[in-house]
PDB file of N, H, CA, C and O in Angstrom:
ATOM      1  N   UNK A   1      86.295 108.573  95.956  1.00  0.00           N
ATOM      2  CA  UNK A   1      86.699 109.428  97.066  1.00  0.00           C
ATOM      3  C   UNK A   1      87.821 108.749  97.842  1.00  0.00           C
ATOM      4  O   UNK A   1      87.905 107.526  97.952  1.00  0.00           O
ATOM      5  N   UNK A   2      88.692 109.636  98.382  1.00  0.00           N
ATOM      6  H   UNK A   2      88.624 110.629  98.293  1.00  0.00           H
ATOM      7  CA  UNK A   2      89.307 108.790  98.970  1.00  0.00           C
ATOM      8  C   UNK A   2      89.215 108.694 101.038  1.00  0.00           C
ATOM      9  O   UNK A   2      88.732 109.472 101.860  1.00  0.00           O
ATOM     10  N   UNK A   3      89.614 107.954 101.120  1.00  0.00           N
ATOM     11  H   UNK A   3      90.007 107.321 100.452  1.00  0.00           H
ATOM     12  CA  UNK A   3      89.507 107.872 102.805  1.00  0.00           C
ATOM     13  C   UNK A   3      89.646 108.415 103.932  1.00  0.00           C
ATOM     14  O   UNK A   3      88.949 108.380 104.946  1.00  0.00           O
ATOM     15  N   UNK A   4      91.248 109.270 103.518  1.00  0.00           N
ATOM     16  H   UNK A   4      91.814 109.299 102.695  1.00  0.00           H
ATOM     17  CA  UNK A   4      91.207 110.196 104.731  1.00  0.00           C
ATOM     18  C   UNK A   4      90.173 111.730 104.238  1.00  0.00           C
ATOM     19  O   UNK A   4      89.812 112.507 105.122  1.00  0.00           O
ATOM     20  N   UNK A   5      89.840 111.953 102.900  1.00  0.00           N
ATOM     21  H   UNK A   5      90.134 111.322 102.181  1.00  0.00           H
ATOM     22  CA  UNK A   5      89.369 112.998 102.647  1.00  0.00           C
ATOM     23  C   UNK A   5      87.764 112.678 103.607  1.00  0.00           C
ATOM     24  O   UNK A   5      87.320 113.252 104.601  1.00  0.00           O
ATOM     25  N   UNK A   6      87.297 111.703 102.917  1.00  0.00           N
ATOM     26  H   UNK A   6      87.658 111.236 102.109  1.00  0.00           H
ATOM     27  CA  UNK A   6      85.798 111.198 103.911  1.00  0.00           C
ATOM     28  C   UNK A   6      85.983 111.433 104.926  1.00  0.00           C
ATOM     29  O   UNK A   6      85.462 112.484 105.298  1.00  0.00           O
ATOM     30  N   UNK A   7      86.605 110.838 105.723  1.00  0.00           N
ATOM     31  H   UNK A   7      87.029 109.984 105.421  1.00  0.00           H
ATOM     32  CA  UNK A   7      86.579 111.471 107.319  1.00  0.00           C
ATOM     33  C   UNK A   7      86.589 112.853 107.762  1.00  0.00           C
ATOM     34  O   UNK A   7      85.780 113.362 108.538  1.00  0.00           O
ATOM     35  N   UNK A   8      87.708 113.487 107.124  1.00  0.00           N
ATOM     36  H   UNK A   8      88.365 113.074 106.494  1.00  0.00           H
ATOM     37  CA  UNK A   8      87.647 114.773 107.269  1.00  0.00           C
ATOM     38  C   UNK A   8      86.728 115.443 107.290  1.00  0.00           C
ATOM     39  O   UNK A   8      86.617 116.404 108.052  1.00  0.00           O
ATOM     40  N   UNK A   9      85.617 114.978 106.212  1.00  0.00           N
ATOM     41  H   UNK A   9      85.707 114.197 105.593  1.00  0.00           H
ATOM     42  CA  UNK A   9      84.435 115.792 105.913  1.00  0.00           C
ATOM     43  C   UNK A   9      83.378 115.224 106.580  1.00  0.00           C
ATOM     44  O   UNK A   9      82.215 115.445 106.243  1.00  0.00           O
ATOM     45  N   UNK A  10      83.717 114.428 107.606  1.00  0.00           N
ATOM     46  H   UNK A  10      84.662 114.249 107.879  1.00  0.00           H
ATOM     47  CA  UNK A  10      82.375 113.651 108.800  1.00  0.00           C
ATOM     48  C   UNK A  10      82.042 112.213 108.037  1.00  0.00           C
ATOM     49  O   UNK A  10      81.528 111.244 108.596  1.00  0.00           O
ATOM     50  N   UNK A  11      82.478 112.283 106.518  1.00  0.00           N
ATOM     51  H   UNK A  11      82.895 113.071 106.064  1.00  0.00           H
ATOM     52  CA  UNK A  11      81.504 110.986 106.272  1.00  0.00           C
ATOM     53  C   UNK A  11      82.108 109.885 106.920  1.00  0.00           C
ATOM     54  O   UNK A  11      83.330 110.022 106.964  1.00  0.00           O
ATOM     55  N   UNK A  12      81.587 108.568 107.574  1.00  0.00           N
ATOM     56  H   UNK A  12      80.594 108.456 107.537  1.00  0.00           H
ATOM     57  CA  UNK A  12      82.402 107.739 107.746  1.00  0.00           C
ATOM     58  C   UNK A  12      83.151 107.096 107.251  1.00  0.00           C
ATOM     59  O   UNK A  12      82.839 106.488 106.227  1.00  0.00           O
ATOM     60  N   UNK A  13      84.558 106.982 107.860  1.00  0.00           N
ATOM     61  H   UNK A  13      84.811 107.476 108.692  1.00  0.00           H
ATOM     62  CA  UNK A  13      85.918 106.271 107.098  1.00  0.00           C
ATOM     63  C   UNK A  13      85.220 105.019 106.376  1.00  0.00           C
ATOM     64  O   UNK A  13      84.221 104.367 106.681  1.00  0.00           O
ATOM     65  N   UNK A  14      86.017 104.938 105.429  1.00  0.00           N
ATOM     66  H   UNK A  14      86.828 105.468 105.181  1.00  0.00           H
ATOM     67  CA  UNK A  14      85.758 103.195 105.146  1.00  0.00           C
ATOM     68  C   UNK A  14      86.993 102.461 104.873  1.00  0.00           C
ATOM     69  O   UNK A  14      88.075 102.857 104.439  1.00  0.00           O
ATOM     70  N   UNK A  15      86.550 101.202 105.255  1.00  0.00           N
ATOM     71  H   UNK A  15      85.671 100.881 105.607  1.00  0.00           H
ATOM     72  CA  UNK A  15      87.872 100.535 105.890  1.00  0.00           C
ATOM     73  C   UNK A  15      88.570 100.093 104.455  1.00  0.00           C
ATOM     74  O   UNK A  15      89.782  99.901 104.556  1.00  0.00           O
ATOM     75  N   UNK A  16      88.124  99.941 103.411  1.00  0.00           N
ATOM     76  H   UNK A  16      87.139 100.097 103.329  1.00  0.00           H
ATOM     77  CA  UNK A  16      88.121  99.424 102.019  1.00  0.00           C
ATOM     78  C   UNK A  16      87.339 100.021 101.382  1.00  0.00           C
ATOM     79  O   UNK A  16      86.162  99.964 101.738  1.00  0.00           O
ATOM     80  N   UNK A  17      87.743 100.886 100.099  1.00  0.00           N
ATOM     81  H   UNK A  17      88.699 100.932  99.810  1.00  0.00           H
ATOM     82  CA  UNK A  17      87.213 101.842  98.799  1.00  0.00           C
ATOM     83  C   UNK A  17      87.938 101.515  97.661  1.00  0.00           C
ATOM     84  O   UNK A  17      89.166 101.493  97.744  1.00  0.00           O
ATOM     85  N   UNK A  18      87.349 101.240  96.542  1.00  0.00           N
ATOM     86  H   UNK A  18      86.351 101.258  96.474  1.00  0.00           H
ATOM     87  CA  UNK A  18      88.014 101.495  95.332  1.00  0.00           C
ATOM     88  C   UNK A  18      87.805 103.058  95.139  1.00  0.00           C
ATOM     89  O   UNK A  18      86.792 103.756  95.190  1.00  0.00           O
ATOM     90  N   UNK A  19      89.274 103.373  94.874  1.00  0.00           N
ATOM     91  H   UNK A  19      90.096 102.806  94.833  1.00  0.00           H
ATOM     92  CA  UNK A  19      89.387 104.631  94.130  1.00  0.00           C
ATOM     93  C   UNK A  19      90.331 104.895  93.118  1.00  0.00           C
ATOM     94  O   UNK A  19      91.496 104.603  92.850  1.00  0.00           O
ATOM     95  N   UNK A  20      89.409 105.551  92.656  1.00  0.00           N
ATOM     96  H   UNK A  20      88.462 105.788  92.873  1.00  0.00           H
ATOM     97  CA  UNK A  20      89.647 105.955  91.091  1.00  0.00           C
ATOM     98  C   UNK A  20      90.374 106.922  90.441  1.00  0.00           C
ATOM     99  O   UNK A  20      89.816 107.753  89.725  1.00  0.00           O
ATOM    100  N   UNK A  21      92.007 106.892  90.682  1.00  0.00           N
ATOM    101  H   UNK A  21      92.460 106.217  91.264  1.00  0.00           H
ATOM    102  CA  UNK A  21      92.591 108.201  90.497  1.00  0.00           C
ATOM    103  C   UNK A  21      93.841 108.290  89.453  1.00  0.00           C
ATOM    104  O   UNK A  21      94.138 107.136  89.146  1.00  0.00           O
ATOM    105  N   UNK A  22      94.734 109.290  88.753  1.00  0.00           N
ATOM    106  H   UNK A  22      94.492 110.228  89.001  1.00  0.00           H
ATOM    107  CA  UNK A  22      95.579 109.046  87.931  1.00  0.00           C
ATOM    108  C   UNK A  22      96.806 109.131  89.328  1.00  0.00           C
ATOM    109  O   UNK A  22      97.292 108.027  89.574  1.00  0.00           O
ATOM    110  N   UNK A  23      97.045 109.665  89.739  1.00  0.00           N
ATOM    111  H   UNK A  23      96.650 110.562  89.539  1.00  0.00           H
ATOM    112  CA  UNK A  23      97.738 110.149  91.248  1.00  0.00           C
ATOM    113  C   UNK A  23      97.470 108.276  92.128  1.00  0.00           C
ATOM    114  O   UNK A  23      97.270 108.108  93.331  1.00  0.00           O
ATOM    115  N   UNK A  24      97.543 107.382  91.271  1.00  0.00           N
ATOM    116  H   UNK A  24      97.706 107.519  90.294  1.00  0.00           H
ATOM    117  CA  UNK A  24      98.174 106.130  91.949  1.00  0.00           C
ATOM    118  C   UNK A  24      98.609 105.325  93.404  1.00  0.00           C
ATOM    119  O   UNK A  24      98.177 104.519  94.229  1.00  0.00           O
ATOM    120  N   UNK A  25     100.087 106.378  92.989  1.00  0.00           N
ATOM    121  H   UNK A  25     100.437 107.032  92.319  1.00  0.00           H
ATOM    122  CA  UNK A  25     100.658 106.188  94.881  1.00  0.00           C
ATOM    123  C   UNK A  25      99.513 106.756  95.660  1.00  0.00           C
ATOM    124  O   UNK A  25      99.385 106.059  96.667  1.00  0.00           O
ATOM    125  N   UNK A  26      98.589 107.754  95.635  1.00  0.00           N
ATOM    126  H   UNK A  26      98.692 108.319  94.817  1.00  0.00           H
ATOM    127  CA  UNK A  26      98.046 107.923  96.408  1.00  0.00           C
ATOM    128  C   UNK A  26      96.346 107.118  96.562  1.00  0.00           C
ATOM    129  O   UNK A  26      95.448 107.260  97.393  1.00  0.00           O
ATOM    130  N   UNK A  27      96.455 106.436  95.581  1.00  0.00           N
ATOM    131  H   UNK A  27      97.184 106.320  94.906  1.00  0.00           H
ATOM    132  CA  UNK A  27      95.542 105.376  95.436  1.00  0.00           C
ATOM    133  C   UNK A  27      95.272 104.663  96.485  1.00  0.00           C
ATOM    134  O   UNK A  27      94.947 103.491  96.292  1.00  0.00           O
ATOM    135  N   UNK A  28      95.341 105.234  97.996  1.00  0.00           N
ATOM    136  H   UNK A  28      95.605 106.186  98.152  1.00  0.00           H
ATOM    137  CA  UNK A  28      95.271 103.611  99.021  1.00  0.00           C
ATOM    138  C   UNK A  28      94.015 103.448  99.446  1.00  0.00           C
ATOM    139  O   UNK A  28      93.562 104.550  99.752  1.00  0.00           O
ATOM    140  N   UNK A  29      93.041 102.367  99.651  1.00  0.00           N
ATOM    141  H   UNK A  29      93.409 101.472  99.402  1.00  0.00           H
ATOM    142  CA  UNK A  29      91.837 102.267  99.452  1.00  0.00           C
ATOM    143  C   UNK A  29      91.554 102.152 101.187  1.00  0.00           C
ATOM    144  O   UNK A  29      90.432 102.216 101.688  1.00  0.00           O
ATOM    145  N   UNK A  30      92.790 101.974 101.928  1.00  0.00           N
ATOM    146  H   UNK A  30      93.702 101.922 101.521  1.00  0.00           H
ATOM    147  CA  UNK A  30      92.494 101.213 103.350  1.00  0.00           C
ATOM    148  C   UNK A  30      93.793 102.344 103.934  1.00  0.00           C
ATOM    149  O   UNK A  30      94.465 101.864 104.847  1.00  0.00           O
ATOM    150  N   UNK A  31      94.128 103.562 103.552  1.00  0.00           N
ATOM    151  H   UNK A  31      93.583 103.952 102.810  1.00  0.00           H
ATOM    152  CA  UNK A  31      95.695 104.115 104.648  1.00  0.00           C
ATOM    153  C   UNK A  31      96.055 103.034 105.581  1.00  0.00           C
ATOM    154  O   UNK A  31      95.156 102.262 105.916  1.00  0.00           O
ATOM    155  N   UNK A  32      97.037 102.900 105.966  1.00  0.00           N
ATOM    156  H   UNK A  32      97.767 103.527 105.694  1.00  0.00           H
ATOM    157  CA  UNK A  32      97.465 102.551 107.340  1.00  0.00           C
ATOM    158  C   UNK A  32      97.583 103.662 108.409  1.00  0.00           C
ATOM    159  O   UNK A  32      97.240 103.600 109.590  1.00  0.00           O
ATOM    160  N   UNK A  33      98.130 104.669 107.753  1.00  0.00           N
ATOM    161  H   UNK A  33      98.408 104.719 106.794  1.00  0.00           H
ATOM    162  CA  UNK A  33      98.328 105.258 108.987  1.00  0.00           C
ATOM    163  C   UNK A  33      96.911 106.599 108.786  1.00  0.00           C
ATOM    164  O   UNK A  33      97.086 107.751 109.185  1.00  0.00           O
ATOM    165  N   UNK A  34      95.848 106.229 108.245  1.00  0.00           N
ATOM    166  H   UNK A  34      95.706 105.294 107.921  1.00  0.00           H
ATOM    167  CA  UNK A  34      94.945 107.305 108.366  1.00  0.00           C
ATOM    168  C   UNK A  34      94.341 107.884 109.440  1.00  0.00           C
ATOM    169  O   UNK A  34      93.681 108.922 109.374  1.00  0.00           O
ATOM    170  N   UNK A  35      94.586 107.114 110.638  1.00  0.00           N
ATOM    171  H   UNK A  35      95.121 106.271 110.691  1.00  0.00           H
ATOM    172  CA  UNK A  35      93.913 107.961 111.928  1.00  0.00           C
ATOM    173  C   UNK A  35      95.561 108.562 112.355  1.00  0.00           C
ATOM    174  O   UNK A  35      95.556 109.432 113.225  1.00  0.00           O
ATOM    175  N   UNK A  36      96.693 108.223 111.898  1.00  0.00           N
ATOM    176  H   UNK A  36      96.698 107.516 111.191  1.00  0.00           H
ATOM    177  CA  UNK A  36      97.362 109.361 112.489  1.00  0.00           C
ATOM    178  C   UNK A  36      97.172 110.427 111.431  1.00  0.00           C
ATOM    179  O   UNK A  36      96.728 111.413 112.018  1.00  0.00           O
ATOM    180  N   UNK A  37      97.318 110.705 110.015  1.00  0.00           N
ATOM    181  H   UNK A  37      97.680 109.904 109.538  1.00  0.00           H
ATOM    182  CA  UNK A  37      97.210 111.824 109.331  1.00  0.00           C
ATOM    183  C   UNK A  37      95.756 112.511 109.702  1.00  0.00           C
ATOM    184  O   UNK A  37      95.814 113.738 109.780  1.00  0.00           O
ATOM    185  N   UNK A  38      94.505 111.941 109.934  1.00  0.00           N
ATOM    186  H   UNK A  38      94.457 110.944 109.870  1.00  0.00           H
ATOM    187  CA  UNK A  38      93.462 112.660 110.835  1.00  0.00           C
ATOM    188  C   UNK A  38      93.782 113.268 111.663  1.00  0.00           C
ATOM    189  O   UNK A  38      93.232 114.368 111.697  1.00  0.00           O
ATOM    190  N   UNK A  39      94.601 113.035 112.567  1.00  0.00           N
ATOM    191  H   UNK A  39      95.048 112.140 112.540  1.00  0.00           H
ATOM    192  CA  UNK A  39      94.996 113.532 113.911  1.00  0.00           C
ATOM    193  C   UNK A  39      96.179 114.161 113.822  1.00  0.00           C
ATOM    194  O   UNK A  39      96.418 114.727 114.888  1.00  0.00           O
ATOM    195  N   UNK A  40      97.056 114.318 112.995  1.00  0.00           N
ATOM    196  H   UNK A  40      96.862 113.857 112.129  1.00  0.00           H
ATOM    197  CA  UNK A  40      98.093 115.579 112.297  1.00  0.00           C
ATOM    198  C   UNK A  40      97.311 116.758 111.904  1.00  0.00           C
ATOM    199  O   UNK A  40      97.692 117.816 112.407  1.00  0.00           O
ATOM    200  N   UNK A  41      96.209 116.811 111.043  1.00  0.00           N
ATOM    201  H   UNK A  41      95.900 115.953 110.635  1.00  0.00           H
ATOM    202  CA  UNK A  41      95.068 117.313 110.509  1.00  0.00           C
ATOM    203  C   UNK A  41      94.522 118.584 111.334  1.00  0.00           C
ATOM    204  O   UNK A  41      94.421 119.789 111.103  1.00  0.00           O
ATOM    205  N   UNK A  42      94.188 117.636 112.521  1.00  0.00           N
ATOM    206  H   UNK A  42      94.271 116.657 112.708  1.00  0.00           H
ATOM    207  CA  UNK A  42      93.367 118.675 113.471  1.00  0.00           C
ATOM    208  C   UNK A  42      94.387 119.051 114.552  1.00  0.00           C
ATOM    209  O   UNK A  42      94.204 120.199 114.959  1.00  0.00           O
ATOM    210  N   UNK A  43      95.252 118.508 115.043  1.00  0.00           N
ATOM    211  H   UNK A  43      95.401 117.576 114.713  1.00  0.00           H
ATOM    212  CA  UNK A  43      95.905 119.197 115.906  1.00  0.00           C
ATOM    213  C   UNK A  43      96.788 120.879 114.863  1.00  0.00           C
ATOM    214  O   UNK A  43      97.029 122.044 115.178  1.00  0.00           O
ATOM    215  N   UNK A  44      96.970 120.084 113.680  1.00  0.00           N
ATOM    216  H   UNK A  44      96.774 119.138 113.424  1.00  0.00           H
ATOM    217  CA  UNK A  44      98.222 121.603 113.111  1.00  0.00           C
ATOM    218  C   UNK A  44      96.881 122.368 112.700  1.00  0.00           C
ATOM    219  O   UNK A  44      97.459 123.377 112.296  1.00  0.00           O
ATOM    220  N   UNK A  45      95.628 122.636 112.511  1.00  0.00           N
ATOM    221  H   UNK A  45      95.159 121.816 112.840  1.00  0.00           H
ATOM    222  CA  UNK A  45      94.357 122.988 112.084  1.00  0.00           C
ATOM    223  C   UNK A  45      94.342 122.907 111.005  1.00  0.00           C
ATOM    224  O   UNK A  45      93.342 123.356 110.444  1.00  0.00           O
ATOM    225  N   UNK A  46      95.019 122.529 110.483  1.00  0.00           N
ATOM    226  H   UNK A  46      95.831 122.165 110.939  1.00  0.00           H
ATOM    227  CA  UNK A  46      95.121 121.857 108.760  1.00  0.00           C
ATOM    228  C   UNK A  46      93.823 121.363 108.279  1.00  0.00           C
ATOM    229  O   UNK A  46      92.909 120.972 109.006  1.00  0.00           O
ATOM    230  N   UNK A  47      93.816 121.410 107.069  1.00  0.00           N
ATOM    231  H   UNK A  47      94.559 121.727 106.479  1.00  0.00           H
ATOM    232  CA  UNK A  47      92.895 120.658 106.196  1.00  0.00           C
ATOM    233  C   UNK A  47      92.837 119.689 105.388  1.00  0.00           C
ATOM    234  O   UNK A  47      93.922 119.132 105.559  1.00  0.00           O
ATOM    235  N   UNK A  48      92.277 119.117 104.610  1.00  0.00           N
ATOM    236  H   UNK A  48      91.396 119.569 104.471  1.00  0.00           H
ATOM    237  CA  UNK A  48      91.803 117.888 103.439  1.00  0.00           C
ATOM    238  C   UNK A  48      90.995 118.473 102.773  1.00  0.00           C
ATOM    239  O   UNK A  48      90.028 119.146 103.130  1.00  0.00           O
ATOM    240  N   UNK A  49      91.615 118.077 101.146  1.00  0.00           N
ATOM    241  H   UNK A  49      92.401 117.531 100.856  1.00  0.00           H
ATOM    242  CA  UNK A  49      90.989 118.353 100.171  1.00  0.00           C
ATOM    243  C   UNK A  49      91.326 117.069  98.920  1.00  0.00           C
ATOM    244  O   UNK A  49      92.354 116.406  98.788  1.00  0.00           O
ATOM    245  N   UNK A  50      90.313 117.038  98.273  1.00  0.00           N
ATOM    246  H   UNK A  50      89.477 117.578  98.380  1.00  0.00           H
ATOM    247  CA  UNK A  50      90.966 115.724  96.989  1.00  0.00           C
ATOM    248  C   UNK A  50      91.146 117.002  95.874  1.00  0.00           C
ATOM    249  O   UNK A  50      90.464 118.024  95.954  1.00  0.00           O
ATOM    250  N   UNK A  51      92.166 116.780  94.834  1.00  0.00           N
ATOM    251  H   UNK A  51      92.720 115.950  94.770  1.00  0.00           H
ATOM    252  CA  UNK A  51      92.001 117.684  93.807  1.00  0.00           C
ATOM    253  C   UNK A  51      91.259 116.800  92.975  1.00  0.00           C
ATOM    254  O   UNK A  51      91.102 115.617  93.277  1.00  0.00           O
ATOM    255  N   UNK A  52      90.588 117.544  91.481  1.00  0.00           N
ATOM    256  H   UNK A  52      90.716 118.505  91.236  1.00  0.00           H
ATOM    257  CA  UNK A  52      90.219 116.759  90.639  1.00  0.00           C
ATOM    258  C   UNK A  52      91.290 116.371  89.810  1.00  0.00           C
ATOM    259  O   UNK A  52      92.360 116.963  89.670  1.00  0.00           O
ATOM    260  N   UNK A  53      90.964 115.462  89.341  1.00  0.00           N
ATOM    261  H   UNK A  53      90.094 114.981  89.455  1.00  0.00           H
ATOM    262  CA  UNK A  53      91.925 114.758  87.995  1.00  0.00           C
ATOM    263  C   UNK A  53      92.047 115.935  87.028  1.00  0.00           C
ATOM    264  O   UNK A  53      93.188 116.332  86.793  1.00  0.00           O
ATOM    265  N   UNK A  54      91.325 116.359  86.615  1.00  0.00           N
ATOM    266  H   UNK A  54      90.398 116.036  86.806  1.00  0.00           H
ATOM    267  CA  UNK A  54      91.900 117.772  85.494  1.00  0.00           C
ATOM    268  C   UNK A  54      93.071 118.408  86.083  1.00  0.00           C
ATOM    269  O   UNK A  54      94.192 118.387  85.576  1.00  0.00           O
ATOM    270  N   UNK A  55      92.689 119.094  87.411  1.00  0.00           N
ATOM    271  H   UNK A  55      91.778 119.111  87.823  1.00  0.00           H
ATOM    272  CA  UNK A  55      94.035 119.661  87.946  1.00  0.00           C
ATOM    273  C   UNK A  55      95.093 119.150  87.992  1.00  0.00           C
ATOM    274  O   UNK A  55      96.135 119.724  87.676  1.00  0.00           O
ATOM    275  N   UNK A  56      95.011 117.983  88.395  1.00  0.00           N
ATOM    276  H   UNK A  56      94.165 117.517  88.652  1.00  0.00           H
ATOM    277  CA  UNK A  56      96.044 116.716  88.381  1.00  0.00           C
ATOM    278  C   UNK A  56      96.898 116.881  87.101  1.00  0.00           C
ATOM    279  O   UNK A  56      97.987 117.453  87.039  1.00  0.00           O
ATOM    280  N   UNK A  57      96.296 116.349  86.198  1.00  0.00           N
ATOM    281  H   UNK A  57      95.412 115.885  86.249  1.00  0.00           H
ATOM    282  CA  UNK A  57      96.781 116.870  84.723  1.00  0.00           C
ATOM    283  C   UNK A  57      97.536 117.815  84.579  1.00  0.00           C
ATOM    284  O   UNK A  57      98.732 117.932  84.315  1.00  0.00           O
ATOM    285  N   UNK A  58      96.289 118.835  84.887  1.00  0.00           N
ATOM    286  H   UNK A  58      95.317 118.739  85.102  1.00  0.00           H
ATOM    287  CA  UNK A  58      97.291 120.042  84.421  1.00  0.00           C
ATOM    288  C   UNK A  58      98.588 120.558  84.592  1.00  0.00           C
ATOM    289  O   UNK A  58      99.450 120.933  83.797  1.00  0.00           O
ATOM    290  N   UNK A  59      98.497 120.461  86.330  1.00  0.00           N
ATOM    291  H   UNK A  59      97.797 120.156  86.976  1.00  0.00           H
ATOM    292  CA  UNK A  59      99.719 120.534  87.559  1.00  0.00           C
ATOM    293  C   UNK A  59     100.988 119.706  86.921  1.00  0.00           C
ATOM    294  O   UNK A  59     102.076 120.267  87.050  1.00  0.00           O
ATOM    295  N   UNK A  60     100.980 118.760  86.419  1.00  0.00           N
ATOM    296  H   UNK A  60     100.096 118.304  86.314  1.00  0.00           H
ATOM    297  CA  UNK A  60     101.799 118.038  85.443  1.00  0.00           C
ATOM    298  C   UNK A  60     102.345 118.632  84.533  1.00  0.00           C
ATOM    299  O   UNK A  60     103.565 118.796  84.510  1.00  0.00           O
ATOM    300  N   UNK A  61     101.623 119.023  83.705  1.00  0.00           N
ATOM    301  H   UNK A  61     100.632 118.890  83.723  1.00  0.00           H
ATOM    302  CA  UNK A  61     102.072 119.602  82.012  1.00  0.00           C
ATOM    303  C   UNK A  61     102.486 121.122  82.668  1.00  0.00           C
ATOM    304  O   UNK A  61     103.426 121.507  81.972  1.00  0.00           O
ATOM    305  N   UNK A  62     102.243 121.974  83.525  1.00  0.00           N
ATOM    306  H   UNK A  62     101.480 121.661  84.090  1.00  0.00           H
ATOM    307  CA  UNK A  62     102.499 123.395  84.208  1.00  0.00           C
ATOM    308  C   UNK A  62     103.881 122.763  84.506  1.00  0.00           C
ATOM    309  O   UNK A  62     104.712 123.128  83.674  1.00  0.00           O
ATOM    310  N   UNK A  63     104.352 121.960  85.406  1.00  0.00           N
ATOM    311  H   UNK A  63     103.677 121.663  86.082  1.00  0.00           H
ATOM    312  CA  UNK A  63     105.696 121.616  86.175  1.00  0.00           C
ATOM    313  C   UNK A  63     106.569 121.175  85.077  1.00  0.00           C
ATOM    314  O   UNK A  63     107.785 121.143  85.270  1.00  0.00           O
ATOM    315  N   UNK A  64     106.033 120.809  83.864  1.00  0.00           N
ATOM    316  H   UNK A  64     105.046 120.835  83.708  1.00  0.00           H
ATOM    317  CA  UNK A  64     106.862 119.880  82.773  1.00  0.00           C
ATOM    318  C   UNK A  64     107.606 121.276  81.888  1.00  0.00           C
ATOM    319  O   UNK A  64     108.744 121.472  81.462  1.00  0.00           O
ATOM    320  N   UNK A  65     106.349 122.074  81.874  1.00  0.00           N
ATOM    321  H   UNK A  65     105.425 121.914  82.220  1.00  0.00           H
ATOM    322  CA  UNK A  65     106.521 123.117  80.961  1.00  0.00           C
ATOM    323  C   UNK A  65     107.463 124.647  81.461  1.00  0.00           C
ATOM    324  O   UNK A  65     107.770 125.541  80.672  1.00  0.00           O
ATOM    325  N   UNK A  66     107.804 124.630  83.018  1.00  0.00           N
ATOM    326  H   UNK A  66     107.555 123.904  83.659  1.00  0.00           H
ATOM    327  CA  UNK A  66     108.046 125.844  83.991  1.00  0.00           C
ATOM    328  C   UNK A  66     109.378 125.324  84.410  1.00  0.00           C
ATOM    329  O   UNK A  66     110.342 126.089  84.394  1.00  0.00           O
ATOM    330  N   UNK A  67     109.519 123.969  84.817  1.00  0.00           N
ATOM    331  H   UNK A  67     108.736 123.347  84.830  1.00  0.00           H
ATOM    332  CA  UNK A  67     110.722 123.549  85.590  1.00  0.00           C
ATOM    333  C   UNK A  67     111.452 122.433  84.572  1.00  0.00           C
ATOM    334  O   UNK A  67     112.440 121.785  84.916  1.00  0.00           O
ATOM    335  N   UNK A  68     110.811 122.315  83.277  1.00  0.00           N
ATOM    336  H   UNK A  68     110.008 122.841  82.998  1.00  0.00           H
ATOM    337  CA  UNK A  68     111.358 120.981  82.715  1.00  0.00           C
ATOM    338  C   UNK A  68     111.587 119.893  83.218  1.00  0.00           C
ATOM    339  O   UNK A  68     112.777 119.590  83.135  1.00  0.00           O
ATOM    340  N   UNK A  69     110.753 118.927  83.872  1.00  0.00           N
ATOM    341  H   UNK A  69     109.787 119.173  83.939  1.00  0.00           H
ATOM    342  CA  UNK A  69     111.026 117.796  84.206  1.00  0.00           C
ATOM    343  C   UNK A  69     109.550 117.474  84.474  1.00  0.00           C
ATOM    344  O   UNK A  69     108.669 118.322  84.620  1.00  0.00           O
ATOM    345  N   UNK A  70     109.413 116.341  84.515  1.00  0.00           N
ATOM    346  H   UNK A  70     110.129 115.653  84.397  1.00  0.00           H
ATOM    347  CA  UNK A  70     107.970 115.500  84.795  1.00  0.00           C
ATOM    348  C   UNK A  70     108.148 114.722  86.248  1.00  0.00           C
ATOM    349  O   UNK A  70     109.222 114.381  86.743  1.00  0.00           O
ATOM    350  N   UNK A  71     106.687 114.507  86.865  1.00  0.00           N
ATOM    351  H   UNK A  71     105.815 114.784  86.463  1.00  0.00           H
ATOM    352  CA  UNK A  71     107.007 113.921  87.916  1.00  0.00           C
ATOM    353  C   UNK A  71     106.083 112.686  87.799  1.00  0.00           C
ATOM    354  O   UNK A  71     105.634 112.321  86.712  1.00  0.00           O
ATOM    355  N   UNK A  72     105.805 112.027  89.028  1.00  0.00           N
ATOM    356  H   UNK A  72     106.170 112.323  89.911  1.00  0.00           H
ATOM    357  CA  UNK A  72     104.979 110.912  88.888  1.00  0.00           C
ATOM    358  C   UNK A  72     103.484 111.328  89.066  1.00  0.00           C
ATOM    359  O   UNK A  72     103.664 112.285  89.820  1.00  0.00           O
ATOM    360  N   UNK A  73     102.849 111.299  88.982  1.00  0.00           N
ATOM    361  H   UNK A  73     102.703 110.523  88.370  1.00  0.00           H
ATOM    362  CA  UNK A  73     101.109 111.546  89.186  1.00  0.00           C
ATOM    363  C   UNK A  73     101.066 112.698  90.365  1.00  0.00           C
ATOM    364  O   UNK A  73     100.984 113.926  90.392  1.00  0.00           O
ATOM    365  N   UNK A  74     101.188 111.408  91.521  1.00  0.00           N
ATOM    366  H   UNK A  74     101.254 110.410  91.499  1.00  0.00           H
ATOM    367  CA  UNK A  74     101.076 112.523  92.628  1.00  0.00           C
ATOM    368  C   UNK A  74     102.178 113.579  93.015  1.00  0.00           C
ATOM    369  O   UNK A  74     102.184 114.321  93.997  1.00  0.00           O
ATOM    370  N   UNK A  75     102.986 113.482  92.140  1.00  0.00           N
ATOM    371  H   UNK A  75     102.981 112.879  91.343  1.00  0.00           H
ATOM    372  CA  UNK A  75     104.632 114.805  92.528  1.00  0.00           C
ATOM    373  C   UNK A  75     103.827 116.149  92.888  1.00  0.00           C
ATOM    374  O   UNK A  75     104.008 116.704  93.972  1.00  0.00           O
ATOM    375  N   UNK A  76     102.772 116.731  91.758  1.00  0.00           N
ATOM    376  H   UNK A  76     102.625 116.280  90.878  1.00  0.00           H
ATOM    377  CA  UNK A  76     102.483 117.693  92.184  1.00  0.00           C
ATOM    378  C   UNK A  76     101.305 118.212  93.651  1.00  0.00           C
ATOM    379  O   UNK A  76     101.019 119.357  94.001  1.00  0.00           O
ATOM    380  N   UNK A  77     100.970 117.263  94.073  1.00  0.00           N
ATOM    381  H   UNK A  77     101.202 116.333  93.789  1.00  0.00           H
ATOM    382  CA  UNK A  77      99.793 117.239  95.050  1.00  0.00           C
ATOM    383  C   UNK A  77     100.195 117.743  96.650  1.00  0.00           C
ATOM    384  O   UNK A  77      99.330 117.766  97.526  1.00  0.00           O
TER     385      UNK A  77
END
């Protein structure tokens, strides 16, 4: 899971997580700036969501196959 998604959803932040994702760059186990993207979050009434890795995938091979070009893991997120 990742960190700012936990909070979002009440569980408590944790200050350090391994997480487990193909989407890399977005791999950060500790954000720095996660209490400001919390607080971007709720002031615009925005939300948090993690996608799954399948989508991940897919969102890839869809953008490779529609726009011809590939991106990095997280391009499509």
């Amino acid at each position: 899971m990742f960190p700012i998604i936990e909070a979002y959803d009440g569980i408590l932040p944790c200050e350090s997580c391994q997480t487990d994702t193909i989407a890399k760059s977005l791999a950060i186990g500790n954000p720095p700036d996660g209490f400001y993207s919390l607080k971007v979050i709720e002031q615009s009434s925005g939300s948090a969501t993690a996608a799954p890795e399948k989508e991940i995938a897919e969102c890839i091979k869809l953008l490779a196959e529609t726009e011809g070009f590939f991106t990095e893991t997280a391009g499509e997120l």
